[in-house]
MARRO-11388 format. One record per residue (C-alpha): x, y, z. Coordinates in steps of 0.001 Angstrom, whole numbers, padded with zeros to 6 digits, always signed. Layout:
XYZ;...
//
This chain:
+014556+044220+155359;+014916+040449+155922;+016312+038851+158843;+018871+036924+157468;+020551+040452+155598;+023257+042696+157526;+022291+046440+157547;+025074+047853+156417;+023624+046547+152483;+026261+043570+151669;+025082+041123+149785;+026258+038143+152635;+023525+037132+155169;+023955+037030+158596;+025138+033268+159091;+028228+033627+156427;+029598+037145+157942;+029386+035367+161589;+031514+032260+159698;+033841+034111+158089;+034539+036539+161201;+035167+033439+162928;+037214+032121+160398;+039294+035460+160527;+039478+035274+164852;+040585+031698+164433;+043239+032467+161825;+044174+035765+164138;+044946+033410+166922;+046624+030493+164859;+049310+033682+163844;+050233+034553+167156;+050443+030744+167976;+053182+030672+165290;+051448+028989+162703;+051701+029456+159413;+048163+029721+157369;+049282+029858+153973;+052474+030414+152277;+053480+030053+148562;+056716+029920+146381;+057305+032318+143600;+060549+031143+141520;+062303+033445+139011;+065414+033000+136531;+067480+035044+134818;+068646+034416+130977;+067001+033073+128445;+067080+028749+129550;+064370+028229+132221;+066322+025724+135350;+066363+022058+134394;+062990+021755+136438;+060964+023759+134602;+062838+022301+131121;+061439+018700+131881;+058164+020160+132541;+057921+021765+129482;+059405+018318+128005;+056232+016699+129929;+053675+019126+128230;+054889+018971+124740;+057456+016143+123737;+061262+017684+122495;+060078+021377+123613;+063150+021705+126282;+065458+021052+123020;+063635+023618+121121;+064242+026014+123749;+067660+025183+123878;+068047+025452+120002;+066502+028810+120258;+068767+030207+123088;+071821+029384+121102;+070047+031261+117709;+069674+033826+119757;+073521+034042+121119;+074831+033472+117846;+072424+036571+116700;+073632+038606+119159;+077130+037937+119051;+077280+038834+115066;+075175+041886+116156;+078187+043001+119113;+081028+042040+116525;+079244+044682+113999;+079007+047229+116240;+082484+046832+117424;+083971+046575+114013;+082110+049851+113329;+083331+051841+116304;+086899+050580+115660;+086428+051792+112139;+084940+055350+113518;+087197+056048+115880;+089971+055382+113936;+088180+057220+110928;+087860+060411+113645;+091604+060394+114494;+092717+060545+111011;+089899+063300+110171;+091519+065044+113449;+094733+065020+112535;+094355+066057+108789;+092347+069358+110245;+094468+070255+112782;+097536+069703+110198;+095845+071950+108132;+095151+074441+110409;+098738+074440+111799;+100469+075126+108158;+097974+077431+107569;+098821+079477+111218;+102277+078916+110232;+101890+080646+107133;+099917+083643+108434;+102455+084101+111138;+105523+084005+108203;+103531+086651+106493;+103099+089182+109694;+099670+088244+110727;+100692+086971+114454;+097194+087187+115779;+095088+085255+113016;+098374+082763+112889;+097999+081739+116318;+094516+081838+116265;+094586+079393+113570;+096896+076992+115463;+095440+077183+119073;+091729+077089+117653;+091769+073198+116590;+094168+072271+119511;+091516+073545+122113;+088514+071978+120139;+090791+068523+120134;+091438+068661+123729;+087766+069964+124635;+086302+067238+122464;+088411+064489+124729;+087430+065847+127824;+083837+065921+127111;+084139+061855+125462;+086146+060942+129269;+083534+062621+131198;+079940+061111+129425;+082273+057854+129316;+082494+057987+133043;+078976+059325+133177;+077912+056445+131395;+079732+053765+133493;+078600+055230+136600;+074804+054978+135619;+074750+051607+134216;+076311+050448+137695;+073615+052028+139616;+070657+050475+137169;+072215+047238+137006;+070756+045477+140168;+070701+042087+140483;+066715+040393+142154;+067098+037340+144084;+065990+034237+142260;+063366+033013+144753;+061386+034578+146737;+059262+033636+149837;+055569+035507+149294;+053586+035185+152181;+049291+036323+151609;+049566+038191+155272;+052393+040813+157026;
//
């Protein structure tokens, strides 16, 4: 084995592992002088238009980019603002579709108990009127509770991160 190699079989000879476990004892004793090494900056934002800052930068790289971003934020809320106006339209239009649909069924099923119980079948009369009343009233209950369900979850997942964020390399 040569002098200048460390036993242990690392590639670093003998001179660099004494400079670099000085380096580490001098940087041991600048942090409990209070000193700070090394410290960097990581920045984040939220929503789809970087902060002015980073705008002009991009501005600085490529010439009219920060107005192409901002053209392409405002496609993208106009796109997503038809999309929530569908979707709305539609559930209006289903939920109002599914009270109708409700009501027509249970009206049915009401004349239809009335009639068996006019013609001496009590049992399969009120059968026939209590039947769609309890799927109704089940079929509420269950929407109120995965409504609720819902609500509850979405608050727990929606967390907001801070926007910057001090990262130090050591502790």
């Amino acid at each position: 084995m040569k002098k200048n190699e460390q036993k242990r079989g690392d590639n670093k000879s003998l001179p660099e592992a004494q400079k670099s476990e000085t380096t580490l004892r001098n940087s041991h004793e600048a942090q409990q002088q209070g000193a700070v090494i090394r410290a960097g900056l990581i920045e984040r934002f939220k929503g789809p238009i970087p902060p002015p800052e980073i705008l002009a930068k991009y501005d600085q790289v490529l010439p009219g980019a920060a107005d192409r971003i901002l053209a392409m934020a405002e496609r993208q809320a106009i796109h997503r603002q038809s999309l929530e106006q569908t979707v709305i339209k539609s559930d209006k239009w289903h939920s109002f579709a599914g009270l109708v649909l409700g009501f027509v069924i249970a009206l049915i099923f009401g004349v239809g108990g009335i009639y068996l119980l006019a013609h001496g079948h009590s049992t399969d009369g009120l059968v026939a009127m209590l039947t769609p009343l309890g799927i109704m009233v089940g079929g509420f209950l269950y929407t109120d509770w995965y409504r609720r369900k819902e609500r509850a979850e979405r608050s727990q997942t929606e967390v907001e991160r801070p926007e910057k964020q001090l990262s130090l390399p050591f502790g």
